[in-house]
N, C-alpha and C positions, 0 to 999 in steps of 0.2 A: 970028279963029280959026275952023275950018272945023270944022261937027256933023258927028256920025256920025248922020244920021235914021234909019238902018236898024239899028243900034243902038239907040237908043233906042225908037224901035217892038218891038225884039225885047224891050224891059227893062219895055216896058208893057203886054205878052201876055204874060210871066212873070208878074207881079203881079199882070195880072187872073183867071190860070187860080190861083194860088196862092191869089188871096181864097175865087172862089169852090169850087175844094175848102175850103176851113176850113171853107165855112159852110157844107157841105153832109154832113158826117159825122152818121154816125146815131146816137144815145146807145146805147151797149151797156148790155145788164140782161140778167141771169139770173137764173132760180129758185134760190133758200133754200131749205133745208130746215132743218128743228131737230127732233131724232132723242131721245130718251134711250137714250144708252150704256150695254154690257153690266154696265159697274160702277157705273150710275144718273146719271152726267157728262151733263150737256147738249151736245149736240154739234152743229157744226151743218156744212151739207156741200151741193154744188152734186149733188148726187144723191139720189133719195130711198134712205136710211136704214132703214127701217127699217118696218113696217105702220101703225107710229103717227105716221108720220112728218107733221110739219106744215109749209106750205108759210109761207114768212115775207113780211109785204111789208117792202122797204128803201126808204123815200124817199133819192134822193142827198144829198149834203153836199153845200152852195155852198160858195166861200170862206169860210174862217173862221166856219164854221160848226162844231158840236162833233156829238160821236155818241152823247154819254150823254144828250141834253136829255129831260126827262122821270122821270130815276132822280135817286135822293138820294148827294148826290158829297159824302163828307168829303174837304174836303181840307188835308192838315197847313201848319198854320199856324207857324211858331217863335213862342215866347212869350217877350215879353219882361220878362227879370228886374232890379228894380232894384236886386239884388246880386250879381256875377259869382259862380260857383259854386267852394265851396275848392276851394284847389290838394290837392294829397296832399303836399308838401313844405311846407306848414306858411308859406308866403309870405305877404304881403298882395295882393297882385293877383292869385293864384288862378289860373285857366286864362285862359289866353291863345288865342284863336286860329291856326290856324296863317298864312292869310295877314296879320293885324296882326303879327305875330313878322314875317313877310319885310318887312313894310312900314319896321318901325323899324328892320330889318335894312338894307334901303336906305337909309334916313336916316342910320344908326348914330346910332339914338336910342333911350334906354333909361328908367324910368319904376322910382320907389321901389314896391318889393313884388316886384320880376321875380325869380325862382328863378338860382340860379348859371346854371342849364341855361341859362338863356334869356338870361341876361345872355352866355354863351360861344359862344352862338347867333348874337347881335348882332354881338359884338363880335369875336368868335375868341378864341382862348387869350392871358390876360396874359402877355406878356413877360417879369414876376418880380413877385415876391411881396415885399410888406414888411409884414408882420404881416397885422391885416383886409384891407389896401389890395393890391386888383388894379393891378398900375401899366403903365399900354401904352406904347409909345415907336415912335420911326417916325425914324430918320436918325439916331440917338442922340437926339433931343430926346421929353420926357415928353410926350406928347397928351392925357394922362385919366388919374385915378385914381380907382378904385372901392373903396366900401369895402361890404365884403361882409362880415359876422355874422348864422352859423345857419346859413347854406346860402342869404341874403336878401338882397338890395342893398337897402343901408342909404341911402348918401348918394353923391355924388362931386364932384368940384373939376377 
């Protein structure tokens, strides 16, 4: 199979004019300024500002590097409770999250304490009612019954 070398020559003068501009760009900086604002705001601006105005230095950020290093950073942590917090509907399982509700919702999997809401959430609307028991069916044949007292899934079969 026959080279194209004058191709290739052309492909290794592109690559070498392409390395060396990379490595030859100058690092852009400009002047900072940090002003105080008419309404006492700290302000800061590639122009001087203002007669008080003070000139800032910026060292760059490397990768992964951060911009507050040096300041005190709270930063919110979730706490963990080792009792889910009540429901407002008087449940036992309390609040639920909303992506665990999609979760069991994909499963269609449900847990004693779930509020109606969350059980119709799961589940969708029972097909009929026989007393407490939610009863669902799929082709005429029964798939689940729930039985729900208070507004609570109790148990099911």
């Amino acid at each position: 199979m026959p080279t194209d070398r004058a191709g290739e020559c052309r492909m290794r003068k592109s690559l070498l004019v392409l390395m060396l501009g990379m490595g030859t760009c100058p690092a852009v900086s400009a002047a900072i300024y940090q002003c105080q604002g008419p309404n006492g705001q700290v302000v800061f601006s590639d122009s001087v500002c203002s007669d008080s105005a003070r000139k800032v230095e910026v060292n760059p950020v490397t990768t992964g590097g951060r911009l507050d290093i040096g300041t005190d950073v709270e930063v919110w942590q979730p706490t963990h409770h080792a009792k889910r917090s009540p429901s407002t509907d008087g449940c036992d399982l309390g609040y639920v999250q909303s992506t665990q509700l999609r979760t069991w919702r994909a499963r269609r999997q449900v847990k004693a304490g779930m509020s109606a809401h969350q059980l119709r959430y799961v589940l969708g609307d029972p097909d009929h009612h026989e007393g407490q028991w939610w009863v669902y069916e799929r082709r005429g044949k029964e798939t689940g019954r729930y039985r729900v007292r208070g507004g609570c899934l109790v148990s099911w079969r």
